[in-house]
C-alpha positions in Angstrom: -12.8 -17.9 -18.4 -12.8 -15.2 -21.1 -14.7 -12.9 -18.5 -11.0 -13.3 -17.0 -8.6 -13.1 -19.5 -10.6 -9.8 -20.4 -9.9 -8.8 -17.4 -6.6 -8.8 -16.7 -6.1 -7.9 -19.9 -8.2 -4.7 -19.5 -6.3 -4.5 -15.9 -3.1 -4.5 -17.7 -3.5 -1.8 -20.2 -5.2 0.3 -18.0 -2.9 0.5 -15.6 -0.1 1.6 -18.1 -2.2 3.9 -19.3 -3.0 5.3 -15.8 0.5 5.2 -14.9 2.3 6.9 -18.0 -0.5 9.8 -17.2 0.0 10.1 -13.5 4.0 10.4 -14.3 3.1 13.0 -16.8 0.6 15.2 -14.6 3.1 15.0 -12.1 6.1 16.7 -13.9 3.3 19.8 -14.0 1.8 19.4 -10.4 4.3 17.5 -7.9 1.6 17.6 -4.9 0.0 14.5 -7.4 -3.2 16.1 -6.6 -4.7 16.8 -10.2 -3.6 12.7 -11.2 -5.7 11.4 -8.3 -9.1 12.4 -10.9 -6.8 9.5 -13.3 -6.5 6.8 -10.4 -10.3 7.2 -9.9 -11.3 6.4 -13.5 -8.7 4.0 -13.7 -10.5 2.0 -10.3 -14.2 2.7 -11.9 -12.9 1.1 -15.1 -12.0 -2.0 -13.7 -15.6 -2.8 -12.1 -17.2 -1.8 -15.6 -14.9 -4.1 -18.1 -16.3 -7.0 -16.3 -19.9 -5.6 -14.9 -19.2 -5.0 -11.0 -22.4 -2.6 -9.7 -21.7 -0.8 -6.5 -24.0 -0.3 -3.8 -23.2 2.4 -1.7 -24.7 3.8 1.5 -23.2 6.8 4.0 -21.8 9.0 1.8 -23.7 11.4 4.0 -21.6 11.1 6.5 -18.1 12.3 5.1 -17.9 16.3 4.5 -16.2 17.1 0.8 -13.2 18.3 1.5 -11.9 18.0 5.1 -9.5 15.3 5.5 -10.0 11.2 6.6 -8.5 8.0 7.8 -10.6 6.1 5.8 -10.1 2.6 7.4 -12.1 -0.6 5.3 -11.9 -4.2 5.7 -9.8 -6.1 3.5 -11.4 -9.2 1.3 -9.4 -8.9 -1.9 -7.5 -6.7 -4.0 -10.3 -5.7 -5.8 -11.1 -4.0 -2.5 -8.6 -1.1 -3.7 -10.0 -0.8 -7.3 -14.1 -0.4 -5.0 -12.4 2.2 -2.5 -11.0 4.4 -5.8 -14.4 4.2 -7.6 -16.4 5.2 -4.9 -14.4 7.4 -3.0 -14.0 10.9 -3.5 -10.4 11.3 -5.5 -8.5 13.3 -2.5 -7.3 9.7 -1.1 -3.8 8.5 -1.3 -3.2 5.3 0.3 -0.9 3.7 3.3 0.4 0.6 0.5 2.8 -2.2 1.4 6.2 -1.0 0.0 6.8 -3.8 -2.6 3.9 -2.3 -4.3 6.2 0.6 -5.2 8.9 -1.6 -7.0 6.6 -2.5 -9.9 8.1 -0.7 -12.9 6.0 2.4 -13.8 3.1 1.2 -11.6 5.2 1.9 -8.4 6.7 5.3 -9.5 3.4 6.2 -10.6 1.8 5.1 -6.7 4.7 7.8 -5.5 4.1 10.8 -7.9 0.9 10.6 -6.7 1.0 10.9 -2.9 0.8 7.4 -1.8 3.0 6.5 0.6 4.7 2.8 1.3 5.5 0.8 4.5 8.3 -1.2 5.1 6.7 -4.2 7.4 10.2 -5.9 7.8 11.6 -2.5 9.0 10.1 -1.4 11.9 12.1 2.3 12.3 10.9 3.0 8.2 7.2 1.7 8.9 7.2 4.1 11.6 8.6 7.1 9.5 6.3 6.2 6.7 3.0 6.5 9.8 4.7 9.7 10.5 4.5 11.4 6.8 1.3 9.8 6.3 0.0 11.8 9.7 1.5 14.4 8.5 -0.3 14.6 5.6 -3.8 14.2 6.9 -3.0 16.8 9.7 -2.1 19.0 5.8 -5.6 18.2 4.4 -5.0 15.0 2.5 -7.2 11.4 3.1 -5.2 8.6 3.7 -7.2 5.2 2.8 -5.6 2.0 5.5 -6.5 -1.7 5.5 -5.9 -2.1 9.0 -6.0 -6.0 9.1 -2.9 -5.6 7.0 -3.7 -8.7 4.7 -6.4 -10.1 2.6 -8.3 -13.4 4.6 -9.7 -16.1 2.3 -12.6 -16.9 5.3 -14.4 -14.1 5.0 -13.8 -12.6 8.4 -12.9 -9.8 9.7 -8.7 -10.5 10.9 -7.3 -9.1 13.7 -6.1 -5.2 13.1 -2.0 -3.9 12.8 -1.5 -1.2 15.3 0.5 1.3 12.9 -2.7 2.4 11.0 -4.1 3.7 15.0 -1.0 5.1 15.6 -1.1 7.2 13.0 -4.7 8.0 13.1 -3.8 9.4 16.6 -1.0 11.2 15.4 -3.5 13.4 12.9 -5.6 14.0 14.8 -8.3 13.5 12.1 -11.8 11.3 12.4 -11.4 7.9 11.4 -14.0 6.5 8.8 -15.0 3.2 9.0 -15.4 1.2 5.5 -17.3 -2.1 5.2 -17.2 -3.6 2.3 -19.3 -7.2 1.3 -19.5 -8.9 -1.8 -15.4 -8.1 -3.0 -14.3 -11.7 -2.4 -16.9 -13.1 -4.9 -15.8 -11.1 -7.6 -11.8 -12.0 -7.1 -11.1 -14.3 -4.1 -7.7 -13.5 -2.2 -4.7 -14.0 -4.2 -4.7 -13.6 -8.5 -7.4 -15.6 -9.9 -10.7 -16.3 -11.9 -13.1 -13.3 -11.6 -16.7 -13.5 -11.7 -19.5 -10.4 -12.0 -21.2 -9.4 -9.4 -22.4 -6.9 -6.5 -20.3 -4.8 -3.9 -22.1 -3.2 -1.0 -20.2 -0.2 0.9 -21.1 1.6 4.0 -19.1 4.3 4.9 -20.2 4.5 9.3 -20.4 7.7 11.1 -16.5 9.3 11.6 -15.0 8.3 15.0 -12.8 11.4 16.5 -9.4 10.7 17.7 -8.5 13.7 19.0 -9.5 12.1 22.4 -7.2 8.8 22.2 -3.3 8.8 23.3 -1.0 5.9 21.8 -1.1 4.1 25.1 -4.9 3.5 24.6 -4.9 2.9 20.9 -6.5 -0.7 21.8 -9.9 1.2 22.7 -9.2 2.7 19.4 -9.1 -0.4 17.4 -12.2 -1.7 19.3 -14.1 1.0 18.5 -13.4 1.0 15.1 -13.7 -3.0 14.9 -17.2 -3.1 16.1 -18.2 -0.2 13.8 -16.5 -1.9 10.5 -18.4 -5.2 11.5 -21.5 -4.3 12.1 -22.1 -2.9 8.7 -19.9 -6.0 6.9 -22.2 -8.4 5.4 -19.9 -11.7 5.2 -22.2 -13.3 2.8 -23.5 -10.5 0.7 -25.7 -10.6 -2.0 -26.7 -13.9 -1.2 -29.1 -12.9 1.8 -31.8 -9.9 2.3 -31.1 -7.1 4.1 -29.6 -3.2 3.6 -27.6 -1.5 5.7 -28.3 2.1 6.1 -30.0 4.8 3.5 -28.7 3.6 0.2 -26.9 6.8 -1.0 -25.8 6.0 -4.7 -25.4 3.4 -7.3 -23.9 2.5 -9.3 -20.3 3.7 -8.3 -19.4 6.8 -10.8 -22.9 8.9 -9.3 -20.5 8.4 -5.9 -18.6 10.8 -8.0 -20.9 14.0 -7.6 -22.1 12.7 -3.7 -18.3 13.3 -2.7 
């Protein structure tokens, strides 16, 4: 219980913190690019204040600097606070729109490049897939949770279409992102956390270049079957590794990307 209450109260300061700078860098750079190095500490903070080791494997496969669709399962929302540690800090992410009507945590989101979707609205959702191609076809990573929501079971939930639409659209490789172990640590919703392990493979990049809209299915197949087969449901409480291990814990990811 106090492991918790530190928590969000660590989450809580932190996030102002990260926020009031992200405004701030942004009134000097408006591209948001030099506050994405603040978002990453903020993300590798939150595993440290209550212990959370990462495990990472396939960093090899993603080239510095040329933009991603970086496309990960989605446990909890600790997933986003893994994906900011370990990832290299040129990602904005595709975010649910009411994210950006918290007070100075939502502004912040904006200045720095992320970019919202309205799900009720199906013209702005579509506008939204269209900047965010946009901007990967520009050079900038985009991070999606294509089954949209968090599931409580542990499996893998059916995928939206709007994040293979606009993988299409950029014509960028999509990376898939397994992560195992998230939903121990904070289980779907706001509530007790624990410490514990996170596993993340980052699979070989899967061109798009070669897929059309009307096909997008075989797209979201693809990228299903790749995302599974390196998702442990039940991670760490079984043997077994997926892949070369690349780093650990999450801030050597750091230098790797």
């Amino acid at each position: 219980m106090l492991l918790t209450v530190w928590f969000y109260f660590v989450l809580v300061v932190l996030t102002i913190i990260a926020s009031l700078m992200v405004i701030i860098y942004t009134i000097f750079d408006p591209t948001g690019d030099s506050s994405l190095k603040i978002t990453k500490l903020w993300g590798q903070g939150l595993l440290r204040c209550i212990g959370v080791k990462t495990e990472v494997h396939g960093l090899e496969n993603v080239t510095p600097g040329r933009p991603y669709i970086f496309a990960a399962n989605h446990q909890s929302a600790f997933d986003i606070f893994v994906i900011l540690a370990v990832l290299p800090p040129e990602v904005r992410f595709l975010a649910k729109i009411e994210l950006f009507a918290i007070p100075l945590f939502g502004p912040a989101l904006r200045r720095a490049g992320s970019l919202p979707v309205d799900r009720s609205n199906r013209q702005a959702a579509m506008r939204s897939i269209d900047q965010a191609a946009q901007a990967v076809r520009s050079g900038r990573s985009i991070v999606i949770f294509p089954e949209g929501t968090r599931n409580a079971t542990g499996e893998i939930m059916p995928f939206k279409k709007g994040g293979f639409v606009l993988a299409i659209k950029s014509g960028q490789p999509i990376v898939p992102v397994s992560i195992s172990g998230v939903r121990n640590i904070l289980s779907p919703g706001w509530g007790r956390v624990r410490p514990g392990p996170v596993k993340v493979v980052f699979g070989k990049p899967i061109a798009t270049d070669t897929y059309k809209s009307r096909n997008k299915d075989e797209l979201m197949a693809v990228l299903r079957e790749a995302i599974a087969r390196n998702y442990d449901p039940d991670y760490p409480n079984k043997p077994g590794d997926t892949g070369q291990k690349a780093t650990a814990p999450a801030q050597t990811a750091v230098r790797a990307g």
